[in-house]
PLY file of the C-alpha trace (Angstrom):
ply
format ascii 1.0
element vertex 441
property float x
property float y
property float z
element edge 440
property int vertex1
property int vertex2
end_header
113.76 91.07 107.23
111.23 92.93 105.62
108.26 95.10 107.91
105.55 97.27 106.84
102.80 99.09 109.11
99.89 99.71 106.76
96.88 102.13 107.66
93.33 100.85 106.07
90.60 103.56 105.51
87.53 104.12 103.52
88.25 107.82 103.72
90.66 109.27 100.95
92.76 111.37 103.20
95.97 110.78 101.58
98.14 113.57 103.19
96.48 113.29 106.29
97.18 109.47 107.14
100.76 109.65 105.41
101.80 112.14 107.88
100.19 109.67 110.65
102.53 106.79 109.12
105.73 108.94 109.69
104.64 109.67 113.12
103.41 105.98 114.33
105.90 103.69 112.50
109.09 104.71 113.24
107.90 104.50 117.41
105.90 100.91 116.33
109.14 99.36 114.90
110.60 100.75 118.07
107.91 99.59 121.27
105.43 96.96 118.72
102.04 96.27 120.23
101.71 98.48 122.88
102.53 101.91 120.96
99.58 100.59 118.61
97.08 99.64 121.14
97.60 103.44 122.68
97.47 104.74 118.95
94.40 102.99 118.29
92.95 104.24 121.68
93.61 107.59 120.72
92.50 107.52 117.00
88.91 105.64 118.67
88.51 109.45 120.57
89.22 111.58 117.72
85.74 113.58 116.92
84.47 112.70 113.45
84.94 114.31 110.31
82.56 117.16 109.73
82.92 118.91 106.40
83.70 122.58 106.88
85.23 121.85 110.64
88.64 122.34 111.85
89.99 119.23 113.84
92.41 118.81 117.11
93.68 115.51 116.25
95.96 114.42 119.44
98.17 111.64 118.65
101.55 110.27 120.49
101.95 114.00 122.12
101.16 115.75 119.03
98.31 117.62 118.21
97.67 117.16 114.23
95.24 120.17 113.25
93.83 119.78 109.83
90.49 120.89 108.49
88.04 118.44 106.73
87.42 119.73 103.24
84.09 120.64 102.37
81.51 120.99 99.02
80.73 124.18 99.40
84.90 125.30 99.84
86.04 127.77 96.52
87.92 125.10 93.94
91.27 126.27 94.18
91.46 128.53 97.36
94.33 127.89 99.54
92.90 125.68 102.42
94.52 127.18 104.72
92.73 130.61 104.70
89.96 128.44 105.38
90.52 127.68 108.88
88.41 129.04 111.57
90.55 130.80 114.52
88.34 130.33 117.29
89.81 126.91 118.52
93.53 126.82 117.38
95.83 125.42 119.90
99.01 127.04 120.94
101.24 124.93 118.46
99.54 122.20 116.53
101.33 120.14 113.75
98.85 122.05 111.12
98.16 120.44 107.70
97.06 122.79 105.18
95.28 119.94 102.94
94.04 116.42 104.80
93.65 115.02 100.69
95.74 116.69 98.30
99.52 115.59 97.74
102.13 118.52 97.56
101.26 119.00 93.87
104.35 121.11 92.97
107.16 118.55 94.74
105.40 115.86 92.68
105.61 117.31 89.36
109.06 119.42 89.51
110.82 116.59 87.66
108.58 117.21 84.79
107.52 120.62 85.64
107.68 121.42 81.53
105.05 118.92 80.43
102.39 119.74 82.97
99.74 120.48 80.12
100.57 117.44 78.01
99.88 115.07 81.55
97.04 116.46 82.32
95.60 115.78 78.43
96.76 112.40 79.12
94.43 112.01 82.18
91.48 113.58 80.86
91.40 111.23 77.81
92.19 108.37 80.00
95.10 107.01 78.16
97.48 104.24 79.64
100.13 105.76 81.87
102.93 104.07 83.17
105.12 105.81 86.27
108.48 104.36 87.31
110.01 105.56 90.40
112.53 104.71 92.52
110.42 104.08 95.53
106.13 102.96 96.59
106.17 106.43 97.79
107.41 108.66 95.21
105.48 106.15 92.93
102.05 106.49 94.39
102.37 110.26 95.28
103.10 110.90 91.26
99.82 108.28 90.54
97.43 110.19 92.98
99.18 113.41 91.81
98.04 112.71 88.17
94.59 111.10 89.14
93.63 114.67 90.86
95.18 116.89 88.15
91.55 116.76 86.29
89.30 118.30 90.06
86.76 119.11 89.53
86.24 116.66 86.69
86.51 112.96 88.27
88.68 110.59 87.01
86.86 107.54 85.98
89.02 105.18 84.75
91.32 102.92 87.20
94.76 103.65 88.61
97.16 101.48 90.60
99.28 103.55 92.46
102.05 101.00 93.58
101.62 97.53 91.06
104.10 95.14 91.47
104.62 91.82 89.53
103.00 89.90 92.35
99.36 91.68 91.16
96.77 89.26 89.73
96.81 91.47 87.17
100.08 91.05 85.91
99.74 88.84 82.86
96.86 91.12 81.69
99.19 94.07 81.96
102.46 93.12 80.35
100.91 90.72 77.00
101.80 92.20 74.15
98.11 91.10 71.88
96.14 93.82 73.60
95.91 97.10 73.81
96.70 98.09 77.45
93.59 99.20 79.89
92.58 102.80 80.50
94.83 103.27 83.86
97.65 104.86 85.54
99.84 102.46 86.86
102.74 103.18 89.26
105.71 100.32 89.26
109.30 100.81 91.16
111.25 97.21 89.83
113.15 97.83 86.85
111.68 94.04 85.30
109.04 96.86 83.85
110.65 98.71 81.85
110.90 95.59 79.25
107.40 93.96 80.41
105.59 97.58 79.14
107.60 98.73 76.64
104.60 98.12 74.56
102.78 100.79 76.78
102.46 103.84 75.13
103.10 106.40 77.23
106.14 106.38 80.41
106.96 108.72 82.58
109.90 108.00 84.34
110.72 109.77 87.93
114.58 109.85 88.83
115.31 110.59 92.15
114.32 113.58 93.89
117.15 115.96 94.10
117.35 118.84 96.48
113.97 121.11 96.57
116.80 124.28 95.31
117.77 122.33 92.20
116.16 123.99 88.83
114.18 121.38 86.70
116.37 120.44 83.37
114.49 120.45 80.23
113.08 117.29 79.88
112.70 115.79 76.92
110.04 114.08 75.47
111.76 110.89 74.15
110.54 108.57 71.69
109.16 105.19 73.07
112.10 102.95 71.19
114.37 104.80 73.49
112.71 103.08 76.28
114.43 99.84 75.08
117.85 101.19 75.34
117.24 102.46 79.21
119.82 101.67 81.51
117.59 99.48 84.17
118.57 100.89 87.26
115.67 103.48 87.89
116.15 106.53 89.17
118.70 108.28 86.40
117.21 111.21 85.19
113.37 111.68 84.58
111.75 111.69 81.39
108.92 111.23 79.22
108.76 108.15 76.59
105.33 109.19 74.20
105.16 109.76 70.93
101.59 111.62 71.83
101.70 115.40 70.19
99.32 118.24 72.80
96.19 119.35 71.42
97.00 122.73 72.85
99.94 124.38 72.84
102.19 125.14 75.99
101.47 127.79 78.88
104.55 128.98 78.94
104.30 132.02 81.72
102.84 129.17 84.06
106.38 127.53 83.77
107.90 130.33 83.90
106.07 131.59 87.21
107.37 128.52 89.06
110.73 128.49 87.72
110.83 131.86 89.31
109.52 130.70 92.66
112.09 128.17 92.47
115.01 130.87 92.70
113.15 132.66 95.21
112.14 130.06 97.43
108.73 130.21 97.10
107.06 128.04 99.89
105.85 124.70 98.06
102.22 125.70 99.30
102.05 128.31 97.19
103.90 127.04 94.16
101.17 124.04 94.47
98.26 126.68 94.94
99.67 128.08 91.68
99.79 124.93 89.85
96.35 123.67 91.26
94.35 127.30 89.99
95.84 126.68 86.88
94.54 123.28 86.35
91.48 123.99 87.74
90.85 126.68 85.34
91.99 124.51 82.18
89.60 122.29 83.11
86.62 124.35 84.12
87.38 125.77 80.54
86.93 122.31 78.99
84.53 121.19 81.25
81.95 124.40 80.80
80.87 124.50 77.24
79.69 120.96 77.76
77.73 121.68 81.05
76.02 124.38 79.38
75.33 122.28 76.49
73.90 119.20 78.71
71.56 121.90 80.55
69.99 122.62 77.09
69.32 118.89 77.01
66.84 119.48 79.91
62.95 119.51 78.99
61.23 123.06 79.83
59.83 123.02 83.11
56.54 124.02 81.51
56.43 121.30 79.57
55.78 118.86 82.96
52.28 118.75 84.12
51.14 116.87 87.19
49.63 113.63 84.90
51.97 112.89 82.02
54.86 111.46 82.52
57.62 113.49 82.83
59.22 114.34 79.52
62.44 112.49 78.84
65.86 114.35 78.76
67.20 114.76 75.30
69.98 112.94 73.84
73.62 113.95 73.71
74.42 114.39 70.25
78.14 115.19 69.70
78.23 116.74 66.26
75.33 119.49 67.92
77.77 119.93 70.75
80.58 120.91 68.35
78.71 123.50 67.04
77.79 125.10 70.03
81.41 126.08 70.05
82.25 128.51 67.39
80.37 131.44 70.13
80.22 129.18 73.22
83.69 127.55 73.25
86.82 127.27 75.62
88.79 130.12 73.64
85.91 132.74 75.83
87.61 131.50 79.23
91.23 129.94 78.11
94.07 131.97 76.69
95.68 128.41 75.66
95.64 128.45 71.79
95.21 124.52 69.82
93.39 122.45 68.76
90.24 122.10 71.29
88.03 120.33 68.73
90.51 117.68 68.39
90.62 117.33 71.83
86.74 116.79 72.44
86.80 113.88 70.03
89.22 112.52 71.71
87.32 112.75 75.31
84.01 111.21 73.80
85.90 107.93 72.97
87.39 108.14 76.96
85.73 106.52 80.09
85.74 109.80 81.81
83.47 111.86 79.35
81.20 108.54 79.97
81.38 109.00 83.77
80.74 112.59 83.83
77.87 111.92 81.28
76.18 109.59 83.68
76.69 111.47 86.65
74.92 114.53 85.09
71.82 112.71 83.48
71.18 110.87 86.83
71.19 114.18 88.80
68.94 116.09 85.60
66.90 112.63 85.58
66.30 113.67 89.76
65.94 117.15 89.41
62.87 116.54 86.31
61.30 113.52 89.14
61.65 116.87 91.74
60.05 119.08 89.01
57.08 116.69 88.78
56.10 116.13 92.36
55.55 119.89 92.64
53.72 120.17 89.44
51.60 116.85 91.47
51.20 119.46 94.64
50.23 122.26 92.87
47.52 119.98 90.67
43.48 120.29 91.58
43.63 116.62 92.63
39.77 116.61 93.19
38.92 118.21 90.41
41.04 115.83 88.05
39.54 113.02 89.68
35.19 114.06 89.33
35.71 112.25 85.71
37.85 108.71 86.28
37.01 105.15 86.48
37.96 103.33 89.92
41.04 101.96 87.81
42.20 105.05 86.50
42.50 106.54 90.36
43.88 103.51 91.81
46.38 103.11 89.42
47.46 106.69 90.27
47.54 105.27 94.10
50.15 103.37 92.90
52.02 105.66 90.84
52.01 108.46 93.67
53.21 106.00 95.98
56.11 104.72 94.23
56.95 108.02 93.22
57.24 108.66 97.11
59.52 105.97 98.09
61.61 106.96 95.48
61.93 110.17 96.43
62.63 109.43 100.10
65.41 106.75 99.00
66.98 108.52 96.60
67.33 111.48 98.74
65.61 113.85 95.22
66.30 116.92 95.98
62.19 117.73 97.02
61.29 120.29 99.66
59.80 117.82 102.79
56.78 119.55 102.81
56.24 118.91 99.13
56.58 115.05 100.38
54.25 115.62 102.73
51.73 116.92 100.86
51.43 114.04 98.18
51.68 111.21 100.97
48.26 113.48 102.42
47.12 113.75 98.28
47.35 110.04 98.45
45.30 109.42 101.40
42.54 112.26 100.25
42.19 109.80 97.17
41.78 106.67 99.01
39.44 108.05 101.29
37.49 108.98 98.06
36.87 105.32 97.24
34.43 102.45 97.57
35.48 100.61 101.45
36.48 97.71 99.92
39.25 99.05 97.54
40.04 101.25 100.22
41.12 97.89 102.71
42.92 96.62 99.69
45.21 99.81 99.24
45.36 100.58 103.14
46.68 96.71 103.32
49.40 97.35 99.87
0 1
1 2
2 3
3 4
4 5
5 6
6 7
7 8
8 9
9 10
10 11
11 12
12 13
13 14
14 15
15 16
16 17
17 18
18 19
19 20
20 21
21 22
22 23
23 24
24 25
25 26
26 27
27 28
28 29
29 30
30 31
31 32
32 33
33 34
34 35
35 36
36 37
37 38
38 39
39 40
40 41
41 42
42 43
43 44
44 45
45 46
46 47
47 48
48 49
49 50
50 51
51 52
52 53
53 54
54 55
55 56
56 57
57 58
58 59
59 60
60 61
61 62
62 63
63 64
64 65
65 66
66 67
67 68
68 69
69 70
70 71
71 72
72 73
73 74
74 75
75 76
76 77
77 78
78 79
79 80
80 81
81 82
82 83
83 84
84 85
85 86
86 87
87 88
88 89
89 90
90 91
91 92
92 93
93 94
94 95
95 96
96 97
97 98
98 99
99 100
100 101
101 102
102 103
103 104
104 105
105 106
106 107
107 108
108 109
109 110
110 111
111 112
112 113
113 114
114 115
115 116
116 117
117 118
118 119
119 120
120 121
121 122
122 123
123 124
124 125
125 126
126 127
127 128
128 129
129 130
130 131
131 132
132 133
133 134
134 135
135 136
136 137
137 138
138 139
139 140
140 141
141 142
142 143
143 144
144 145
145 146
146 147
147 148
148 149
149 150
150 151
151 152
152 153
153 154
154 155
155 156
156 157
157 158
158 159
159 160
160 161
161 162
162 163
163 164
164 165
165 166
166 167
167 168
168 169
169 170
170 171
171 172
172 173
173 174
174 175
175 176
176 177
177 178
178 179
179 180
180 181
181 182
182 183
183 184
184 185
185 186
186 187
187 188
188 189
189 190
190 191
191 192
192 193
193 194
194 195
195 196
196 197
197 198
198 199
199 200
200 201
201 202
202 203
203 204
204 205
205 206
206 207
207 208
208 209
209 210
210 211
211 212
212 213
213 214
214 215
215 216
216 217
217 218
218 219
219 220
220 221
221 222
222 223
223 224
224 225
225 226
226 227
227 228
228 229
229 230
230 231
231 232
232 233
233 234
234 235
235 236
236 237
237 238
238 239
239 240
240 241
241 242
242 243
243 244
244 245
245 246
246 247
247 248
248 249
249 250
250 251
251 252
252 253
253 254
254 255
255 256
256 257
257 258
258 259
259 260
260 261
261 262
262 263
263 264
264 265
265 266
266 267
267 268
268 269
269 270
270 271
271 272
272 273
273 274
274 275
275 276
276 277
277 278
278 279
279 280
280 281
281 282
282 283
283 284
284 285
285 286
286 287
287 288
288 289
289 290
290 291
291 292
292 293
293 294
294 295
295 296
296 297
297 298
298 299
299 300
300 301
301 302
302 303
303 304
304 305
305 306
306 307
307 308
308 309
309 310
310 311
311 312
312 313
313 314
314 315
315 316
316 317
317 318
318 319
319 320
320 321
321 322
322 323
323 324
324 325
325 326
326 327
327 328
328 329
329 330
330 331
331 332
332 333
333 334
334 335
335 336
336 337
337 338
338 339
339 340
340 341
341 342
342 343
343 344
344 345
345 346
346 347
347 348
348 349
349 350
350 351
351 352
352 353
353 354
354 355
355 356
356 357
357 358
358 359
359 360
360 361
361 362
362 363
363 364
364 365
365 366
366 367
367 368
368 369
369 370
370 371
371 372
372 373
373 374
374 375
375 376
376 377
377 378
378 379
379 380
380 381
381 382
382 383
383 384
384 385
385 386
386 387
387 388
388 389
389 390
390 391
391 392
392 393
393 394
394 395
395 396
396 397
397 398
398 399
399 400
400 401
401 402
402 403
403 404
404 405
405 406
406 407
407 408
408 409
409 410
410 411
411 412
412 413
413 414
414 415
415 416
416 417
417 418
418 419
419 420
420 421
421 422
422 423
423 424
424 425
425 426
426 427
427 428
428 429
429 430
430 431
431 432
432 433
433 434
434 435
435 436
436 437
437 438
438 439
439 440
């Protein structure tokens, strides 16, 4: 007799609604319907979530306080400095993150190969995680997904797949390459259905928080074939993947150390999040400053040309850019960075961070040109054009409006307002009947 209470939201507030489940279930298996129908009354009055505010969140006699993470919060700072004191009850069951997993817990089994995970995610490569149980299985998927902040990670990732998933026969054949994802399986079937998978990590279970990390070993993937199949021996990695860079080893050694003193997990996770972060701002820089460069002088837009078009990414210019410009300025971590940037071209999350970037330049140059439009001596421009010439810039003005409005382009609403009046000037300039035609578009 199997039962499962299972919590469905849009909003990706991971820690937040698994320390709900704990609360709710255990009562729901207990009382059933009614405990839910007060649950769900409550959760309907709960204010809703403003970035940057601290929330009172009262649930089954407990107050949950947690505060909803903004854009504008420091990468990296501890979240819980960020709480305002002004309306902090007595003794709230406080969360210091409503998103982020208890990074440290979920890596301690393979504390050691931190750095060669997180290459792993941000080239996108095919990561299997076997666990002994859904949870420690999706905590270690999520865990890995959010290793890469502030860089998103594009490709997919299944944090609990079991052989049940439509998917299934596309995951375990043998005549494909697998997909760019992280998948996260508990039944041991897997461990022969993906031995062709090339990388495993395999999570034993979780031994007492006091318990020192073992070396573990990176093992060859034909070892996977000679695994005992009852998961949850010891953990280990099954790759035959060799690090671009080369091992940071005070960062182990830092949270060995906390280990023996009993360093809150907070902190140890705070630790292991800034250092993260700052490998991948270190990546991630040289190739903002490099796309920036892509971006046409703002001189170069005038009020009735086009704007110019962005330039193109070229990879080989990039890698130049980093003999004075590179990582090795803001990283201490010595390898082979090059190597590594190859790699992340070929992977879907260079491609989603590409996109993201030349959609927002592609807005900013539309923003650019609507003030160069405001700033333009419409009447002036207009003493020497045909009727054709100014309606068709009518049209062009007013699509450039909409635009603007439902793409939300970062333009000053004044600037708006002055081409929807520029527009209007122009029409009143014309010959009645053309005017009824354009009043009537």
């Amino acid at each position: 007799f199997f039962q499962s209470l299972v919590l469905v939201s849009r909003l990706p507030y991971v820690n937040l609604f698994q320390s709900l489940l704990q609360l709710i279930a255990p009562e729901y298996f207990d009382k059933l319907e009614p405990c839910l129908e007060a649950v769900c009354n409550e959760i309907d009055q709960w204010p809703p979530p403003v970035p940057g505010q601290t929330l009172n969140l009262p649930v089954m006699g407990v107050v949950i306080q947690v505060r909803i993470p903004s854009r504008v919060d420091k990468p990296g700072s501890s979240p819980v400095k960020q709480f305002n004191q002004e309306n902090l009850l007595p003794a709230p069951l406080v969360l210091p993150s409503i998103h982020e997993l208890d990074l440290f817990r979920c890596f301690q089994p393979v504390l050691i190969h931190v750095q060669m995970l997180w290459e792993l995610m941000l080239l996108g490569e095919p990561v299997v995680v076997m666990a002994p149980s859904p949870t420690v299985s999706s905590e270690m998927v999520l865990a890995l997904t959010s290793c890469l902040a502030p860089l998103r990670f594009c490709c997919d990732y299944r944090p609990y797949f079991t052989i049940h998933d439509s998917e299934f026969k596309e995951y375990t054949t043998r005549t494909q390459a697998p997909p760019n994802i992280v998948v996260g399986v508990t039944n041991p079937f897997f461990i022969k259905t993906l031995q062709h998978w090339p990388h495993v990590l395999r999570i034993g279970e979780l031994r007492m928080s006091g318990d020192l990390p073992k070396q573990v070993k990176v093992k060859k993937l034909a070892k996977l074939k000679t695994l005992d199949t009852k998961p949850g021996k010891s953990s280990g990695i099954y790759t035959s993947y060799k690090t671009f860079l080369h091992k940071d080893k005070t960062l182990i050694k830092r949270l060995l150390k906390g280990i023996q003193r009993k360093r809150p997990s907070e902190v140890q996770s705070a630790l292991l999040r800034r250092h993260l972060l700052e490998l991948t701002q270190s990546f991630i820089i040289p190739l903002e400053h490099y796309i920036a460069s892509l971006m046409p002088l703002q001189r170069a837009i005038t009020p009735w040309k086009n704007p110019p078009q962005i330039r193109p990414f070229r990879q080989e210019d990039f890698m130049k850019t980093l003999e004075h410009a590179g990582p090795q300025l803001t990283c201490v971590l010595k390898g082979d960075w090059l190597g590594l940037y190859r790699r992340f071209f070929k992977s879907p999350n260079f491609d989603g961070w590409y996109r993201q970037r030349h959609k927002e330049m592609t807005q900013k140059l539309e923003a650019l040109h609507l003030e160069a439009i405001c700033e333009a001596n419409i009447v002036a421009w207009m003493k020497d054009k045909s009727e054709v010439e100014i309606v068709d810039l009518v049209l062009k003005l007013r699509e450039k409006l909409v635009r603007a409005r439902c793409q939300h382009l970062p333009v000053k609403e004044e600037t708006l307002q002055r081409v929807a009046l520029y527009i209007e000037t122009i029409i009143g300039s014309l010959p009645e009947d053309l005017q009824a035609v354009l009043h009537h578009h």
